[in-house]
N, C-alpha and C positions, 0 to 999 in steps of 0.2 A: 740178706736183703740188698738188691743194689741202690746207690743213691746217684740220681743224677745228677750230681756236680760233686768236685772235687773237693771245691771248700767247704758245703756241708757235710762232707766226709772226715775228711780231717779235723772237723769240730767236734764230732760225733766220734773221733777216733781217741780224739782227749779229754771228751766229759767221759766217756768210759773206761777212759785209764783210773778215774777216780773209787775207791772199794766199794763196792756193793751197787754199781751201776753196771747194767748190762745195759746192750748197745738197744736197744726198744726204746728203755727209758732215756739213754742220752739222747736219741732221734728226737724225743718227742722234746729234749728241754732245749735242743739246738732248734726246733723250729720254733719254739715259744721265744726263742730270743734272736732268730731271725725277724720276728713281726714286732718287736720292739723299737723303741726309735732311733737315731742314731747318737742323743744324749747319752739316752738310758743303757745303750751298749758302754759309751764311753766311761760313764761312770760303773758299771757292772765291772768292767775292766781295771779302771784306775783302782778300783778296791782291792784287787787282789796285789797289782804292784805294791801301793801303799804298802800293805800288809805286811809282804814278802821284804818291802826295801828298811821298812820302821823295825817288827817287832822282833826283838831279843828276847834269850836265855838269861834270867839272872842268875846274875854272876853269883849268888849265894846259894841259890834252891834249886835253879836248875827249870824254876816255872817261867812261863813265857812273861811279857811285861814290854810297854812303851820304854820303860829306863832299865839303866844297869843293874837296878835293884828293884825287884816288884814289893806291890804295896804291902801283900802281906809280911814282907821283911822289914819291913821300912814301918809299921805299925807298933807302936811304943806299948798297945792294951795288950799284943799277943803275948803268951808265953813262951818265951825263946829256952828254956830248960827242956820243954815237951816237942822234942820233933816225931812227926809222921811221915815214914816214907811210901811214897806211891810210886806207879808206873808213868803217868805220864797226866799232862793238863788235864783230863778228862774226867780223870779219878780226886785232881786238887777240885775240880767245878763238883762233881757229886759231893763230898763233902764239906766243902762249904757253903750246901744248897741245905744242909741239916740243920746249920748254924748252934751244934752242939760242942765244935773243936775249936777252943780258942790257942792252939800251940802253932807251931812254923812249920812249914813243911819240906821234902828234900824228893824232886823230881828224880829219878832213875834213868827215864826216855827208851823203857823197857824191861825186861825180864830176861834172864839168863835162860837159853831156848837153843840146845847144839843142834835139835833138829834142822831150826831156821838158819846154823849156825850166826848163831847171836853168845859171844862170851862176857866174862866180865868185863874185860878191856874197850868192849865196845857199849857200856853204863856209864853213868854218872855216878861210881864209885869211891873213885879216890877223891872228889869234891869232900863227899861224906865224910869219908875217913879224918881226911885234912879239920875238918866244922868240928869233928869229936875230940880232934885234938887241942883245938883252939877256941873253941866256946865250952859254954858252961852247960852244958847237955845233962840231964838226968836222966831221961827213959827217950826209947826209940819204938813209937811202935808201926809194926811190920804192915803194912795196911796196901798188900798186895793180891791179886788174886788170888784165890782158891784154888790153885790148879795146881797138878804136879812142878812147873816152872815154876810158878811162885812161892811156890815149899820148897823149890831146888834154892831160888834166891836167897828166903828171906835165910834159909840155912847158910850157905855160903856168906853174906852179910857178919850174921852171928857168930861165925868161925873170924872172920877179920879183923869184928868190932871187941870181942869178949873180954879180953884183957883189961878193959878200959872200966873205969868204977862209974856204971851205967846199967839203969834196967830196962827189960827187952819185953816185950809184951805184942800181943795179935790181935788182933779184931776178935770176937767173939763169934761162934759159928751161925750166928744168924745169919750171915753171906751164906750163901749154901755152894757146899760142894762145889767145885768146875765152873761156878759160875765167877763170872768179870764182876770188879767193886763199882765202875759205872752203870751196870745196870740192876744196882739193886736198888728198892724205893728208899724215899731218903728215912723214912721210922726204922726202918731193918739196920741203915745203916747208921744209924744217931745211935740205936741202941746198940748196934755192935761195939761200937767208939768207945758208949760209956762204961760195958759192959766187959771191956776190952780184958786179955787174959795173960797170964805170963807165958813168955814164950816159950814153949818144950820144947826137944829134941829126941 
């Protein structure tokens, strides 16, 4: 499609850089915020710098957070013996939209994928390693996707952590197959949690 002008082009050129927007639907949310006012732009804006200049990785989990340390770490009721590792924020928000895990959790900010090539080196791995060494950890459970990558993970994982007097456990196959831990409803995925199973090889 051509646009006649060059700045709604290049709006349009980077609401579509965003996943799962093609350039139709950016057209239509760059003119929805071209008839905006000139507050409502500015604040639309300052949000995203805020965001970008404020929020941090904590330093412990690996989850996003205003401080060094996000809340869930910083919560005296969790069980800090039970960690859950996930992939990324997304998957910490679905589960604790169950409100059936009360243990800490350990962000990844990914999956081990050499297609994408994505290694371990480029995880949140040796954080983990380091927390097994130095906290009082009992079980780790594997609370990754269902997909060949994340059975290449949670395996790899298991291979590094094993040694260590700790037990390993997965979700229960109520996640189904191939499918992502963020979109499963949250009864599938509470009862996966509690229902949770030791980890095989």
């Amino acid at each position: 499609m051509r646009i006649p002008s060059k700045h709604i082009e290049n709006a349009v050129d980077q609401i579509a850089s965003l996943p799962g927007i093609g350039r139709k639907t950016a057209l239509r949310l760059v003119l929805q915020l071209l008839n905006r006012s000139d507050k409502e732009i500015k604040d639309f804006s300052e949000a995203f710098l805020t965001m970008k200049e404020h929020v941090k990785k904590c330093t412990t989990c690996g989850n996003v957070s205003d401080f060094e340390v996000c809340a869930i770490c910083k919560d005296e009721n969790r069980d800090k013996t039970l960690v859950c590792v996930v992939e990324d924020i997304r998957d910490v928000l679905a589960i604790e939209a169950t409100q059936s895990f009360k243990g800490i959790y350990h962000v990844l900010n990914g999956i081990i994928s050499p297609m994408d090539g994505i290694g371990p080196a480029d995880l949140n791995i040796e954080n983990l390693i380091s927390r097994v060494q130095k906290e009082n950890i009992s079980e780790i459970i594997f609370a990754l996707s269902a997909t060949m990558e994340g059975d290449t993970t949670n395996f790899y994982l298991y291979k590094k952590l094993k040694n260590f007097d700790i037990d390993f456990s997965t979700l229960s196959r109520g996640v189904s197959i191939g499918s992502e831990l963020q979109y499963a409803d949250e009864i599938t995925l509470s009862r996966s949690i509690i229902n949770r199973q030791p980890f095989e090889f």
